[in-house]
N, C-alpha and C positions, 0 to 999 in steps of 0.2 A: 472521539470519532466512533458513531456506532457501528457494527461491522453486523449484517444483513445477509444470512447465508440464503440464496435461492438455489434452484435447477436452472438447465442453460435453455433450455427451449425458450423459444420467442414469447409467449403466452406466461411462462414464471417469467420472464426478465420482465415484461410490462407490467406483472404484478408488483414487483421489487421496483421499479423503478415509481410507482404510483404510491409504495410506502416510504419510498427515499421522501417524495417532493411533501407528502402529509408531516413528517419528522422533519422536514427543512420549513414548513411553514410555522414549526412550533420554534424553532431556532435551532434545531439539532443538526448536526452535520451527520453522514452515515458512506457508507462505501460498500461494495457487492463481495460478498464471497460465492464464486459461481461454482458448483456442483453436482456434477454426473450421478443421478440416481440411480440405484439396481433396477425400478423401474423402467429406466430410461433406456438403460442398456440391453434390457430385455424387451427385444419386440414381434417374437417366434411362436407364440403361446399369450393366451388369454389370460389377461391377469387372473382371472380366477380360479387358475392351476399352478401360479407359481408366486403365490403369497398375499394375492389382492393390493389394494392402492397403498398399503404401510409401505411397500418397493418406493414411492417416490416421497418419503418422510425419512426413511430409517437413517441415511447419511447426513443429511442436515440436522437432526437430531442428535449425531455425535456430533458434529461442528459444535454444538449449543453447548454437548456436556464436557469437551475438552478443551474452551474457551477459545475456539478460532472463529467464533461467532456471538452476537448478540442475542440476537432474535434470529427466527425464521418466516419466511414467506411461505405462505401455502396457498392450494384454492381450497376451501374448506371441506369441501363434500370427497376430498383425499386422505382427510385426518382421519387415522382410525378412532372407533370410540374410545374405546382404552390408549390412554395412555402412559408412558412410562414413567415409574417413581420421577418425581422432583419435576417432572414439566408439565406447564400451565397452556394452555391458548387465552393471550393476555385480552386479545381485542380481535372484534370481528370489525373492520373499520365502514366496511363499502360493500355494497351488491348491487350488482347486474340486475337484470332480468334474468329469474331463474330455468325459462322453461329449455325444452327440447328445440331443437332447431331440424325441419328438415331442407334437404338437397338431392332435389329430383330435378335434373335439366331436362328429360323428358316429358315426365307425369307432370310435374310441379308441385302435387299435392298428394298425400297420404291416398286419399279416397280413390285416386287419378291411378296410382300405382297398378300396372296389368298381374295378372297373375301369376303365382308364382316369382314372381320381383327378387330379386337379389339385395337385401338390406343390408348395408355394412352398419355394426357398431361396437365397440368394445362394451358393453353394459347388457350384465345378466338382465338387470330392471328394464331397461327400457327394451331387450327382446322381449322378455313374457308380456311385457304391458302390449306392445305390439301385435305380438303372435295372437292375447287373446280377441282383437279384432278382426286380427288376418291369419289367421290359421295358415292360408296357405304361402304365407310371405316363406322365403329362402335367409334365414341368417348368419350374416358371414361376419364373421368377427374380423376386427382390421384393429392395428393398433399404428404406432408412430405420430408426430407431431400433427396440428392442424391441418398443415398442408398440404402433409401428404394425405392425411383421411381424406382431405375434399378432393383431394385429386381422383381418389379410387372411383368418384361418383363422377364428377368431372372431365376425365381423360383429362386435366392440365399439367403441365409440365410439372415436373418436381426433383428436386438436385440429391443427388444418394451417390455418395464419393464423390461429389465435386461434379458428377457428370450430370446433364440434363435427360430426364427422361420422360417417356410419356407409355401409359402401361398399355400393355398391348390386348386387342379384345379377347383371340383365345386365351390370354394367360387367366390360371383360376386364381391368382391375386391383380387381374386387371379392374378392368369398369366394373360398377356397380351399376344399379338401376337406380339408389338413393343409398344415403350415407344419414344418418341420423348424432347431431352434437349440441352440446350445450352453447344455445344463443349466444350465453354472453360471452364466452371466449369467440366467436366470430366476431362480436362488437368491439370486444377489445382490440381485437388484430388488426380492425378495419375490413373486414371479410362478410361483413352482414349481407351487401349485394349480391350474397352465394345463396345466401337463404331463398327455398321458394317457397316454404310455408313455416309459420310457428304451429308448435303440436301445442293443443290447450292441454290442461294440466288434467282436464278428465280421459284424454286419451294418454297421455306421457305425462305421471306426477316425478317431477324432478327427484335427486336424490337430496339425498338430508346435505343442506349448507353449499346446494349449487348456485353458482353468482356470485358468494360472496367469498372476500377475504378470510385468513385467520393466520395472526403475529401469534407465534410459537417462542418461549422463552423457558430458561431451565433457573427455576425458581421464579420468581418474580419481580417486575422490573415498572414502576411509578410510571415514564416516560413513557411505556408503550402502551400501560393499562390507558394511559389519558388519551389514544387512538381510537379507542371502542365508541362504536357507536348502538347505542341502546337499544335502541329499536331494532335493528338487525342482528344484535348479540340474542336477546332474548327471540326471537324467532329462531335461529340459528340453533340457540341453547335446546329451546324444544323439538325441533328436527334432531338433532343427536341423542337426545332422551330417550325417543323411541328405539334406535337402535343399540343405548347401552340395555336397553329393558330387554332388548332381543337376541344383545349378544351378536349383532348381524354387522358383517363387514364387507367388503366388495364381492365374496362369495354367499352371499343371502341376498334376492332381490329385493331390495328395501328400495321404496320413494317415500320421503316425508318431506309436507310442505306449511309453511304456518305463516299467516299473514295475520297483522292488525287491527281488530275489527273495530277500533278506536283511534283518534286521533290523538288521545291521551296514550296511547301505546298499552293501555288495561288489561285489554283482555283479550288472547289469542285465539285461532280459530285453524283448528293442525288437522291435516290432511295425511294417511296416511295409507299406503299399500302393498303388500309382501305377495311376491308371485312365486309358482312354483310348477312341476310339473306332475300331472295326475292324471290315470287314463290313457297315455299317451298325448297329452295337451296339456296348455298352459294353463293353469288355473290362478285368477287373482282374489285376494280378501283384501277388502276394504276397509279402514274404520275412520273416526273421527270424532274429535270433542272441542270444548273448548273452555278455556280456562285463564288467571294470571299467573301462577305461578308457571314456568316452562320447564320446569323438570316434571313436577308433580303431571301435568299435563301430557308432556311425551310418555310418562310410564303407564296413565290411564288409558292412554290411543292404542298402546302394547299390548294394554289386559285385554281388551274389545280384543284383538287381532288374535291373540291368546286361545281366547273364549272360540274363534269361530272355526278353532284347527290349525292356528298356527304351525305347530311344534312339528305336527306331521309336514310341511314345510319344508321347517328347518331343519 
């Protein structure tokens, strides 16, 4: 029986329960080990002040190395890029659609938004990508599960100790004007009907490995390498390249995106943007290449971003 450590939020348990049924297709049986992360517990402060996205790894990662676990469940674009002596990301199995999700029930649309808007998001990357269209957008950071972020934008009900609530409009953690999340955890949830527009990727380039999957294992494990799926491993792989080039974790706005420009899966075509602030505004650089190999290729899209002023950036 393989034992499968996730987090408890709704959104990990569908990912876990989507790698249970792939490992029960091959004939393996598996069981949940469920897991409150420091992440999780922490939702007062921006993750990018109290240790960025490693908060919702770090505890399933010891499940892995004190053997109360096999594998771990993640959503990719959580893994940090380093990782620790003796653990692997065996297989990236599955992806979403990567992009940005917005939820405006008034505006509907990015461009619709009045001025001065109230944007809730947790994501360094996708304020500055934001901000450098709308300058005068209002950024409010919100964190907590799906439901509750959509609620922020929403006014819908949302349970917090068991009681039902619905936030109220002067409170300054009530409504938003729009709430900004990654599509495919609405898809997964069943929550897409929340969406009122998809951001395309030249206004909101995802972050590196949003959408997809990534099996977490301490050493290496046959069973779960045979989950990977190719074609989204090697895009995946080159979305992380850039950020190991960069050294960039949930406190560096990184978005890298890399799609197939073949249906032989040959040859990538990486997308990449690091925002920052300059002048009192958001400043973004740009780069891109394209290549087969996905390391070799994340670290070239680094050197361009490198080249164009990076580091004052970082």
């Amino acid at each position: 029986m393989l034992r499968i450590a996730t987090r408890k939020s709704p959104l990990a348990l569908w990912q876990a329960d989507r790698v249970q049924a792939l490992l029960k297709a091959r004939g393996h049986e598996s069981e949940q080990v469920r897991i409150v992360s420091e992440g999780d517990r922490i939702l007062d402060r921006p993750l990018a002040e109290v240790g960025g996205k490693g908060l919702f790894v770090k505890e399933l990662e010891e499940a892995l190395q004190d053997g109360r676990a096999d594998l771990a469940v993640h959503s990719a674009k959580d893994v940090p890029f380093a990782l620790p002596e003796g653990f692997t990301l065996e297989a990236f199995p599955q992806r979403e659609d990567p992009r940005d999700a917005l939820v405006a029930p008034r505006a509907l649309t990015f461009a619709n938004l009045p001025r001065r808007a109230r944007v809730g998001t947790s994501s360094l990357r996708r304020a500055h990508q934001l901000l450098a269209q709308r300058p005068d957008l209002v950024i409010v950071p919100v964190r907590g599960n799906v439901a509750t972020r959509l609620a922020r934008a929403t006014g819908a009900q949302v349970e917090r100790g068991g009681v039902q609530t619905r936030p109220a409009d002067g409170d300054p953690q009530g409504p938003l004007d729009a709430v900004v999340l990654a599509l495919a955890g609405l898809r997964r949830l069943g929550l897409e009907d929340q969406v009122t527009e998809v951001l395309s990727v030249e206004l909101s380039l995802p972050a590196a490995g949003q959408g997809a999957l990534a099996i977490e294992v301490f050493g290496q494990s046959a069973t779960v390498a045979a989950l990977d799926n190719l074609h989204v491993s090697r895009c995946v792989r080159a979305e992380r390249a850039v950020l190991a080039a960069l050294s960039g974790g949930c406190t560096v706005p990184i978005g890298a995106y890399a799609v197939e420009e073949s249906g032989d899966g040959e040859m990538l075509f990486l997308r990449a943007v690091l925002g920052g602030t300059q002048n009192g505004g958001s400043r973004l650089i740009h780069a891109q290449g394209r290549g087969s190999d996905p390391d070799a290729l994340g670290a070239a899209v680094a050197e361009q971003l490198l080249a164009q002023g990076a580091r004052s950036l970082l």
